[in-house]
C-alpha positions in Angstrom: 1.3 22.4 8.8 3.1 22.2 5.1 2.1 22.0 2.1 4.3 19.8 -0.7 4.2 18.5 -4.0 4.5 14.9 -4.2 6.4 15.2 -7.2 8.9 15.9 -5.2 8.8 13.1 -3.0 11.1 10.7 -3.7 9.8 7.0 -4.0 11.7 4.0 -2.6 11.6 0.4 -3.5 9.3 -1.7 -1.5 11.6 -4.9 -0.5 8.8 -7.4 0.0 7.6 -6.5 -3.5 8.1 -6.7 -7.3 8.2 -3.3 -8.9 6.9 -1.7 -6.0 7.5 1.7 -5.0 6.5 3.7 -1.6 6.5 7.9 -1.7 5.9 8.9 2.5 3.6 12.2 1.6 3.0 13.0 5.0 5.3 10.9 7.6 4.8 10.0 11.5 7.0 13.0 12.4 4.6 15.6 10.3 1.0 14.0 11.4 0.3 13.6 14.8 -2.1 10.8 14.5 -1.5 9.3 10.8 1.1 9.0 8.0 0.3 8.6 4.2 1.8 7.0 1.7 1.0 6.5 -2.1 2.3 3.0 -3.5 2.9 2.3 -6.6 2.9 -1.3 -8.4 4.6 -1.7 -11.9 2.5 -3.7 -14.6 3.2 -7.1 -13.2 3.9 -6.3 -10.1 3.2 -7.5 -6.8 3.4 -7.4 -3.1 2.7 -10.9 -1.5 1.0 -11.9 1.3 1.7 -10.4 4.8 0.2 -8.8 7.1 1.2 -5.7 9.3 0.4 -4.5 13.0 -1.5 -1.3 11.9 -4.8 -1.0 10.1 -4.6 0.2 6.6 -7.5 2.6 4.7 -6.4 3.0 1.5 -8.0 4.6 -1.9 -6.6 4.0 -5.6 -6.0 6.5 -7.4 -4.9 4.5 -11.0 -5.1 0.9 -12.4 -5.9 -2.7 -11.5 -5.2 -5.0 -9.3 -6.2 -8.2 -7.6 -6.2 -7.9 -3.9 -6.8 -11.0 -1.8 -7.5 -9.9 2.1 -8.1 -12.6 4.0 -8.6 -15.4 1.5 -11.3 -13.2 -0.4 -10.5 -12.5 -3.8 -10.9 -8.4 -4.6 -10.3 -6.4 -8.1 -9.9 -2.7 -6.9 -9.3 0.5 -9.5 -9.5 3.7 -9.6 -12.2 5.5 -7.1 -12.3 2.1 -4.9 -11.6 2.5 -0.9 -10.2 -0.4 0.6 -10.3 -1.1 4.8 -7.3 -3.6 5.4 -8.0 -4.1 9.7 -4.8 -5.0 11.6 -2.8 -8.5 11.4 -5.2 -9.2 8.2 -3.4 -11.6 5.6 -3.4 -9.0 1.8 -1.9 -9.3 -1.0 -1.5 -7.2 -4.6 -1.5 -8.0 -7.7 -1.1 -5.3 -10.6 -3.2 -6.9 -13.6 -3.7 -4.1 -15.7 -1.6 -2.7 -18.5 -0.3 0.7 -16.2 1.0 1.5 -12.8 -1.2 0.8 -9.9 -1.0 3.3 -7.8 -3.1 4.0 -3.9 -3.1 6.1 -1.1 -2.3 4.0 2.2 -3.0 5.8 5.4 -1.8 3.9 8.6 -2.2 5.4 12.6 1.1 6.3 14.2 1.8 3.5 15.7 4.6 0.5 16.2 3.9 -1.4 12.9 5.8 -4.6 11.3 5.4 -6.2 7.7 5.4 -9.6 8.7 5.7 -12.3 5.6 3.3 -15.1 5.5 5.2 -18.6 5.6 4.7 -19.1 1.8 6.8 -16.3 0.9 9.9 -16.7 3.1 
């Protein structure tokens, strides 16, 4: 059990994205079944198309974006829960005017962010 602030988390760059940040709030060693993470997207930011080995459930906390899972075209703000299933092609897209930010939580399990061709 622990309890934390997330403001002192630190946040790391996301290297597939464009001022993208990742803050592990609770990792794989802490929870025995799932980790969470809040992500962060600048104004103009992105993450491009990939897709991972792990499902994603996610909810935003702050902003816009433009979310395209599997071909389908999604804006998502605040309030909005989002179910990303395993090996899905997504994308973001911040398109407001402040940070879009979202809770991402993922099962523990062996996971890999795999680019799509068109972004290699």
């Amino acid at each position: 059990m622990s309890v934390k602030n997330s403001k002192n988390i630190p946040a790391v760059p996301v290297s597939i994205g464009k001022g993208a940040t990742k803050t592990v709030l609770i990792s794989d060693q802490e929870g025995p079944n799932f980790a969470m993470r809040k992500f962060t997207i600048a104004p103009g930011g992105s993450m491009p198309m990939h897709t991972n080995l792990v499902e994603h459930e996610q909810y935003v906390l702050n902003g816009l974006a433009r979310l395209v899972i599997a071909g389908e075209v999604h804006e998502v703000r605040s309030g909005d829960v989002v179910y990303i299933p395993a090996e899905v092609p997504h994308s973001y897209e911040n398109i407001g005017d402040v940070p879009f930010e979202f809770l991402c939580l993922v099962p523990n399990k062996p996971d890999e962010t795999i680019l799509k061709p068109e972004n290699k």
